[in-house]
C-alpha positions, 0 to 999 in steps of 0.5 A, spaced: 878 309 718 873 313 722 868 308 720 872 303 722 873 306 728 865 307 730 863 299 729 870 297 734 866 302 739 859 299 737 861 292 738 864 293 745 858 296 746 854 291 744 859 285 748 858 289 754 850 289 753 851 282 753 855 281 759 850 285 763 846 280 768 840 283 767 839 283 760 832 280 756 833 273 753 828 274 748 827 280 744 821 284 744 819 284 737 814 290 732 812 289 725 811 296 721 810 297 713 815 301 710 815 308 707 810 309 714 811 316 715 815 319 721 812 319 728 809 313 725 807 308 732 811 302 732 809 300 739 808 301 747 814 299 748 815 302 755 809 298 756 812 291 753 818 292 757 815 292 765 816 299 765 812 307 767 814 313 763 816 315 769 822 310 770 823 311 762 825 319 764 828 317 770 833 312 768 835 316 761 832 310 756 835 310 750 836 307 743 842 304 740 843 300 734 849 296 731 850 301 725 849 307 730 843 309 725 837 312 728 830 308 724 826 309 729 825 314 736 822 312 743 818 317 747 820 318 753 814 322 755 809 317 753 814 310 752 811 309 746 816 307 740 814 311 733 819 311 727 824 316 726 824 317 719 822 314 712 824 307 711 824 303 704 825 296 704 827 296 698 834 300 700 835 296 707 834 289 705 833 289 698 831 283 695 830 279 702 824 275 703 825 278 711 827 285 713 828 286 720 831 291 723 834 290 730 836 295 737 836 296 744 833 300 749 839 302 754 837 303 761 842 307 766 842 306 774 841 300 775 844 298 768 839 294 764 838 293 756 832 291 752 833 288 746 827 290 741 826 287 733 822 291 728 819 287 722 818 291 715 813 289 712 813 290 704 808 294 700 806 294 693 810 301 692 814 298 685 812 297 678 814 291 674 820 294 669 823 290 663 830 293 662 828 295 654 824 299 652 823 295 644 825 288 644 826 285 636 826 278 633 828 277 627 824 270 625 826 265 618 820 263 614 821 257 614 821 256 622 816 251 625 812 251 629 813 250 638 820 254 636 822 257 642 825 265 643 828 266 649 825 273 652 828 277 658 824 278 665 821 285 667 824 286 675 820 288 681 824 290 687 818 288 691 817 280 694 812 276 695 805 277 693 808 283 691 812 281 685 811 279 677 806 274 678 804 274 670 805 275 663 801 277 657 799 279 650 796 285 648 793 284 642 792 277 642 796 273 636 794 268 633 801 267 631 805 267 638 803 265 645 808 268 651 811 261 656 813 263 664 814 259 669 820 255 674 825 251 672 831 247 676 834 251 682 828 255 682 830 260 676 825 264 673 824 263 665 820 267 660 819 265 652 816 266 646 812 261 642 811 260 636 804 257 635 803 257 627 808 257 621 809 265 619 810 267 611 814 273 609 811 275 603 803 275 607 806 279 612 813 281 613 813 284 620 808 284 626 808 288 633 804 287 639 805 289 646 808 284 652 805 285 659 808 283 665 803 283 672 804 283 679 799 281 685 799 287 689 792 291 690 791 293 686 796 291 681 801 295 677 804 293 671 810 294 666 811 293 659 815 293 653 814 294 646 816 286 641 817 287 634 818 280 629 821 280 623 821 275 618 826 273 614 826 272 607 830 265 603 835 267 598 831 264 591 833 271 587 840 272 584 843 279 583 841 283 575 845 288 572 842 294 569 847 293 563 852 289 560 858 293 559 859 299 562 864 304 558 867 311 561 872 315 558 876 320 563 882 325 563 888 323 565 889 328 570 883 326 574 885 327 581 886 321 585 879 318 589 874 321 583 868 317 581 870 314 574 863 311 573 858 306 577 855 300 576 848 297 578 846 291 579 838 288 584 836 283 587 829 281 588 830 278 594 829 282 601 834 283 608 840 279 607 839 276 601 837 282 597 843 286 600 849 286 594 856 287 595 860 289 589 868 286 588 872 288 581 877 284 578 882 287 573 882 283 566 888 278 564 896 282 563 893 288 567 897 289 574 897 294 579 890 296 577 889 304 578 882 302 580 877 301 587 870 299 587 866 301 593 863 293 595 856 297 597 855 303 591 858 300 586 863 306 585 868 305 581 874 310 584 881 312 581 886 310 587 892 314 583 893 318 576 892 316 570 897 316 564 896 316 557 901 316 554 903 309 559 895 305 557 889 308 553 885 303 555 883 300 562 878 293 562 875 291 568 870 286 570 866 287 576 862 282 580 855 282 584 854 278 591 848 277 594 847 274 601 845 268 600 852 267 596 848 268 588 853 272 584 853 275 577 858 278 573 859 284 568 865 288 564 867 295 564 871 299 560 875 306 562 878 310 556 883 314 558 884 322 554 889 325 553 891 332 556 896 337 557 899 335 563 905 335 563 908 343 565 915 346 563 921 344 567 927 349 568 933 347 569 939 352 572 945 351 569 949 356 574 947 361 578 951 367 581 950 370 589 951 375 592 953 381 587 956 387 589 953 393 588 958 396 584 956 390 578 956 394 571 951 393 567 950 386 563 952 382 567 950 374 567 947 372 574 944 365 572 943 361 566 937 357 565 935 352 560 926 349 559 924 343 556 917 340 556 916 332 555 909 333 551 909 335 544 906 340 538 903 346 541 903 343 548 910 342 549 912 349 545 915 354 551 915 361 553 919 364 559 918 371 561 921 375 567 915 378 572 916 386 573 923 387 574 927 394 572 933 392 573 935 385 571 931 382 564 932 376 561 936 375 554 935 368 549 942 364 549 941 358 543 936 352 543 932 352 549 937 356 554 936 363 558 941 368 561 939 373 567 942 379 566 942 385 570 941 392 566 942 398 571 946 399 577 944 397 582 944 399 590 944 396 596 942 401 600 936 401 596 934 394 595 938 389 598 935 382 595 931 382 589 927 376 588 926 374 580 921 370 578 921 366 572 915 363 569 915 358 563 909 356 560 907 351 554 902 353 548 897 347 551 890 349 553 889 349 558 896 352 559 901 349 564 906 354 567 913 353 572 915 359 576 923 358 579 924 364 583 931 367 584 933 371 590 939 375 588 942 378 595 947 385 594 953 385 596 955 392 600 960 397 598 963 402 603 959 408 598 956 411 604 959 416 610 956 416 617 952 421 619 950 423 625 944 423 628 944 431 630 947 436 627 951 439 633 950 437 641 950 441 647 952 437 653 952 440 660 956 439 666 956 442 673 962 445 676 966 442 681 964 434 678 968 428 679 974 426 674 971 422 668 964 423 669 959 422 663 955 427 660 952 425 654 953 421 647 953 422 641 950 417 635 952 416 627 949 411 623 952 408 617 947 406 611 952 400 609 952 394 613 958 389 616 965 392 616 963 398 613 957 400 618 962 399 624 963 406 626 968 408 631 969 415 634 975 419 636 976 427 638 979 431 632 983 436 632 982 443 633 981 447 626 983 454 628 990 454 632 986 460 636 981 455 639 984 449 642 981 443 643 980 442 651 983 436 654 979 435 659 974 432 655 974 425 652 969 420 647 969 413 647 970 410 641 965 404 641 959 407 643 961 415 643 959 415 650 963 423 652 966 424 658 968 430 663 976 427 665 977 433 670 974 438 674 972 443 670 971 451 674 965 455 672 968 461 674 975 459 670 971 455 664 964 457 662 963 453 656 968 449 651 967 446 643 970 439 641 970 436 634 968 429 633 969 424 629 966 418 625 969 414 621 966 406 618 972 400 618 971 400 610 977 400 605 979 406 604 974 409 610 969 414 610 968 419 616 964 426 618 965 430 623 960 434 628 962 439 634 960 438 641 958 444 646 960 442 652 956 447 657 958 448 664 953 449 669 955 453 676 955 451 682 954 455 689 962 454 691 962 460 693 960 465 699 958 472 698 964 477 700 962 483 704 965 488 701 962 495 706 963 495 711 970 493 711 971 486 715 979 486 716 982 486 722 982 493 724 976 496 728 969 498 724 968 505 723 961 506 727 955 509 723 953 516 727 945 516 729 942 522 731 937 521 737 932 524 733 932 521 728 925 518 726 922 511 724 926 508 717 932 513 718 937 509 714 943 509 718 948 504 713 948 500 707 951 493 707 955 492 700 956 484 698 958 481 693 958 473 690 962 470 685 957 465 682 952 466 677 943 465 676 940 464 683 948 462 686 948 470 686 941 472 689 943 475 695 939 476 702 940 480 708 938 478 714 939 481 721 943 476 726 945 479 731 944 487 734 943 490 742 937 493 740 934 488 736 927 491 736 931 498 734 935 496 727 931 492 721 935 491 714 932 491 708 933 483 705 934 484 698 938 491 698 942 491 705 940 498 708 940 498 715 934 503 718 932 504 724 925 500 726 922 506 731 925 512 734 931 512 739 929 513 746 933 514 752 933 507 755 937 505 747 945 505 749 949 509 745 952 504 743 950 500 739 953 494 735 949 489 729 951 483 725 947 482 719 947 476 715 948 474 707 946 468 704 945 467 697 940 463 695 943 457 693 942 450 695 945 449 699 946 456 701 951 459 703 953 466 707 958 471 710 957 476 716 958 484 717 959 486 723 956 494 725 957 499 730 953 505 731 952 511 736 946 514 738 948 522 739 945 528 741 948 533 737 955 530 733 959 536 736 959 533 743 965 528 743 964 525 750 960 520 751 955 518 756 957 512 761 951 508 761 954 502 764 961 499 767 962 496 759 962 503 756 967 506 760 972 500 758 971 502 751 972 510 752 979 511 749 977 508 743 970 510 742 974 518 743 979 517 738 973 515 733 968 521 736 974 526 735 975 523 727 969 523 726 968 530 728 973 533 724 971 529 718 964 532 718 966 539 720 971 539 713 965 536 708 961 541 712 965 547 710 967 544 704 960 543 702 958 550 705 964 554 700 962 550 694 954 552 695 956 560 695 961 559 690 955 557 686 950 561 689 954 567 686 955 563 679 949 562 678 943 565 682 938 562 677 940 555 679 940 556 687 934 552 689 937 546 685 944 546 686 947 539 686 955 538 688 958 531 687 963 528 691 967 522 691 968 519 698 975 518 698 977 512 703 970 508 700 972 509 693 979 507 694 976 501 698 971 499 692 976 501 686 981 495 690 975 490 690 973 492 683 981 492 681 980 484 684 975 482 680 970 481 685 966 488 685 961 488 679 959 495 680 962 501 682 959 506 687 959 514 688 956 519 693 951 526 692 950 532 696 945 536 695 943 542 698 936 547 698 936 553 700 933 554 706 936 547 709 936 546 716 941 540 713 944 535 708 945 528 706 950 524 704 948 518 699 949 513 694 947 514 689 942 508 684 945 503 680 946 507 672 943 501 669 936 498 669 938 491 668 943 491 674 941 490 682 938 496 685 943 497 690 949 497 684 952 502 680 954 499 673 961 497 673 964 492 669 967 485 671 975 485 670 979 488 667 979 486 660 970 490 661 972 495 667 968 502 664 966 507 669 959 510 668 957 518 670 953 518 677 947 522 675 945 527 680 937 528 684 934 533 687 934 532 696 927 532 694 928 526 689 932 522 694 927 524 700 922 521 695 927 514 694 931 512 699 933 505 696 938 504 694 943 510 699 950 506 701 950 511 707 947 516 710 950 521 715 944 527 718 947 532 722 943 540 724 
């Protein structure tokens, strides 16, 4: 479409060229030989045309041709035109006896064309070409002299002189000459003459050498190589080397073997000495089982011979030159006699599939053998090959029975296959193998079995109803209805241990669900018995038990146990002002009903009036001062401590404190550091004065029972230790613990040395190791309480570790 749309623009550029006025009438013309270089001079054409170089600038001259092809360029600097590229006549005209190249010089302001024609001359750039490279006659003896033999011409792509002028001979034959000329219309004939009869038997082949010759200069030359062959005349007529060929073969000889070969020659050569062969079967004999190869004289087997059918096969061949002269010999094929006919089986009745429970003696098939030859060659044995469990038993005259001899599993084997070989007496023996496949049938023999001996399932507390939680998986031996296992829940066998309801198992593929939701702090794990049982008649079955294991959740919060968070106002813990960095002022006590890290608790400052003055210890709850009290503290203080566990996600409680920073306990009033302190000092008066008279009876209480021992006991003096129980926080504790949500017990200790200024009240450390070390053992619920000692330490033992104190009030 491009092109086509290229010439349309050449040729209304060319009619507008045509139509200009001031176009030349007569072409300027240039000759220029081919293959010329580029930048070849064609000529001046800036000169030719009446114009300057100048003007060619000036005026934008330039070339154009109706093919839109460039052949050649045009100097504007010097107005000469020279050859654009390479050009080969050969490839732009052809064969053309002239070759004329024609453009226009374009002029613009004023618009003006010239037209301009460039003959390419021809140059002797190509040599004569035969189209093959051997040329073959074959030539009768007995061709007369003058007999013409058409040759085929040599091209040249060059004209003119330039072209074939001549051709020739080399060596020179006496025999041939070589005839190039004209004939009607101009046609070009080439031809080779015979010039004297040729002889066969004086010279069979000749060869020589035709070359044909251009006029360029200097000439070139092309050539090809003629080979002459003499024909024979047929004068001889085929021999066979013998008369009567004879061959014996077996009769089991495959289809296509060579039986035998026959010979027969010619003393002619070519055509007429080349001997074909034909067969011809001998009268009364049809359908011959033979073929000869018409080249070789190869007589083939096309199908298989049979001696008891034809002992002897006669034959008549037949040889053929190629002049049409024939001769004819006989052939004579005996056929021996061979053990070729195997022992045939047949089965009389057959029994298939046996159940696996067959007794053994049983007849599976029976069988009989026979063999068309005779003597030794038709005398049969049968045998069964490597079976333990079936053999074969002679019945009368030529019949078998296949019987089993033990008992058989399917389990173990599902099909045998039997092979039965019969064989004759012959030499080679010939042999028949018929195969018996017996497939077993299944007897239900065999009890599921589980895949595991027991299975442990797990579930979190608080799931959702019918939840899965795992499978269980049993495998039956048998096959079909046998191995078709269904499970269901069994029942309980110990009245003690019920089953639990909340599990369920689905019979087809014993996928065991959790039907509601289970607590953890209620059911911890549970015992199931499963069943399997096949479809077989009567069924079999086996059981495994399933631990189902509740795994526990972080569904409940930490509960504060001291200080008491009820309605009632919190208990303000005394603080003297002098006491040092790291005093303890209190210990907060909580609780969590979960279990693992659901328990871990923390504690954590939230809220206080000094922030900076009270650090809480995070994983026993002491609540200590972080510097020492100055006068700038409020005297009273109040603090929110945080418990979280550590579950995810966490969950957590709140203890509010009160604290009061005093000079000496004695002084019940309080100072009014401020308008919010004074709304309080009804209150905080009637704490004061409780506070005041609770610690003066410990005080006496303390001071009586030091004496006491004291006077006892004068040796024990410097390490006397008095215990006492803390009746409103026992109280208090023995109640939660009542409850079942306080795993551990708590008490107090006094300890006093002589010569001490003061005295401590503090709990004391968990008994057992195994517990936290803010809790003293005490056991979960009622069925496990047990109460356990509080050892008794020194002041300086505690003075030595203070973690693990619940409280701690020091007064001079």
């Amino acid at each position: 479409r491009r092109r086509t749309m290229a010439i349309a623009r050449q040729v209304l550029c060319l009619c507008a060229f045509l139509s200009l006025p001031h176009a030349r009438s007569e072409p300027i013309r240039y000759s220029v030989a081919e293959e010329a270089e580029s930048g070849s001079l064609v000529g001046d054409l800036a000169e030719d045309a009446g114009l300057t170089p100048a003007q060619l600038s000036a005026r934008r001259a330039r070339l154009v041709s109706e093919d839109g092809r460039q052949h050649f360029r045009l100097d504007r600097g010097s107005g000469r035109l020279v050859v654009a590229e390479r050009l080969d006549r050969e490839q732009l005209c052809g064969q053309s006896g002239t070759c004329m190249l024609p453009f226009e010089l374009l002029l613009a302001n004023p618009l003006q064309f010239f037209r301009v024609e460039v003959a390419l001359e021809d140059i002797n750039d190509h040599s004569p070409v035969f189209l093959e490279e051997r040329v073959i006659f074959k030539i009768p003896e007995t061709s007369e002299p003058g007999s013409r033999f058409p040759l085929e011409s040599a091209r040249d792509l060059d004209i003119g002189s330039n072209s074939i002028q001549a051709y020739s001979i080399s060596p020179e034959n006496e025999y041939f000459s070589v005839s190039y000329g004209s004939r009607i219309k101009g046609k070009k004939y080439l031809e080779l003459v015979l010039e004297k009869p040729v002889d066969r038997e004086e010279q069979a082949e000749m060869s020589f050498s035709l070359i044909a010759v251009d006029g360029g200069y200097p000439p070139r030359i092309g050539t090809t190589q003629v080979n002459i062959t003499i024909l024979d005349v047929n004068d001889n007529a085929p021999i066979f080397t013998q008369e009567e060929y004879i061959g014996q073969v077996l009769e089991n000889i495959p289809k296509g073997s060579v039986i035998l070969s026959v010979q027969a020659t010619d003393k002619d050569a070519g055509e007429n000495g080349n001997i074909s062969y034909q067969l011809s079967q001998a009268v009364g004999q049809n359908d011959s089982p033979f073929v000869i190869d018409p080249i070789t004289g190869e007589i083939k087997l096309t199908k298989l011979l049979d001696f008891e059918e034809a002992e002897t096969h006669e034959l008549s061949v037949r040889a053929t030159d190629g002049g049409g002269l024939s001769a004819i010999c006989k052939v004579l094929v005996e056929v021996v006699d061979v053990n070729d006919n195997a022992p045939e089986l047949v089965v009389s009745s057959f029994s298939s599939p046996l159940p696996e429970n067959t007794v053994p003696g049983t007849v599976v098939a029976l069988f009989s053998v026979r063999d068309r030859d005779s003597g030794a060659n038709g005398k049969i044995s049968c045998a069964l090959h490597d079976q333990l469990f079936f053999s074969l038993r002679p019945a009368y005259k030529n019949y078998y029975e296949l019987v089993t001899v033990s008992v058989l599993d399917r389990e173990e084997t599902a099909q045998y296959i039997l092979t039965v070989t019969a064989a004759d007496a012959g030499s080679p023996p010939l042999t028949t193998t018929q195969t018996f496949t017996v497939d077993i049938s299944d007897v239900n023999d065999n009890a599921p079995v589980f895949n595991q001996t027991s299975y442990t399932m797990y579930v979190r507390e608080n799931n959702g109803p019918t939840v899965f939680v795992g499978a269980v998986s049993a495998a039956d031996a048998d096959v079909g209805l046998n191995a078709k296992v269904t499970y269901s829940l069994a029942p309980g066998q110990r009245a003690e241990r019920p089953s639990c309801s909340c599990i369920s198992v689905n019979s087809e593929n014993g996928h065991v669900f959790v039907l509601r939701p289970l607590d953890y702090e209620q059911l911890r794990q549970t015992e199931v018995t499963v069943s399997a049982s096949d479809a077989g008649s009567p069924p079999l079955r086996a059981n495994v038990t399933v631990r189902l294991v509740v795994v526990d959740e972080n569904d409940n919060a930490p509960l504060v146990l001291y200080p008491a968070q009820d309605s009632s106002p919190p208990s303000s813990e005394l603080v003297p002002v002098s006491a040092e960095a790291g005093y303890l002022i209190t210990k907060v006590v909580a609780v969590d009903a979960d279990s693992g890290q659901n328990s871990w608790l923390s504690y954590h400052l939230l809220r206080a009036t000094e922030p900076g003055l009270f650090t809480v210890a995070v994983q026993s709850g002491e609540v200590r001062l972080r510097r020492p009290v100055t006068e700038r503290d409020s005297v009273k203080q109040k603090l929110v401590v945080l418990v979280r566990d550590n579950g995810k996600p966490p969950l957590s409680a709140t203890a509010a404190l009160s604290a009061l920073l005093l000079k000496d306990f004695s002084d019940v009033r309080l100072p009014h550091s401020s308008p919010a302190t004074e709304d309080e000092g009804g209150s905080l008066t009637i704490y004061l004065i409780i506070s005041l008279v609770f610690v003066s009876l410990l005080f006496l209480i303390s001071t009586a029972v030091f004496v006491a021992r004291k006077v006892c006991k004068r040796k024990e003096l410097k390490a006397g230790h008095v215990l006492y129980g803390a009746d409103n926080l026992q109280s208090s504790l023995a109640d939660a613990a009542a409850a079942g949500t306080l795993p551990r017990a708590y008490c107090y200790e006094i300890s006093l040395t002589t010569g001490s200024g003061n005295s401590e009240f503090k709990f004391l450390k968990p008994i057992l190791p195994s517990l936290p070390p803010q809790q003293c053992a005490m056991g979960q619920g009622p069925d496990d309480e047990q109460d356990f000692p509080c050892v008794p330490v020194s002041t300086e033992d505690m003075a030595a570790d203070n973690s693990g104190t619940l409280s701690a009030r020091q007064f001079n």
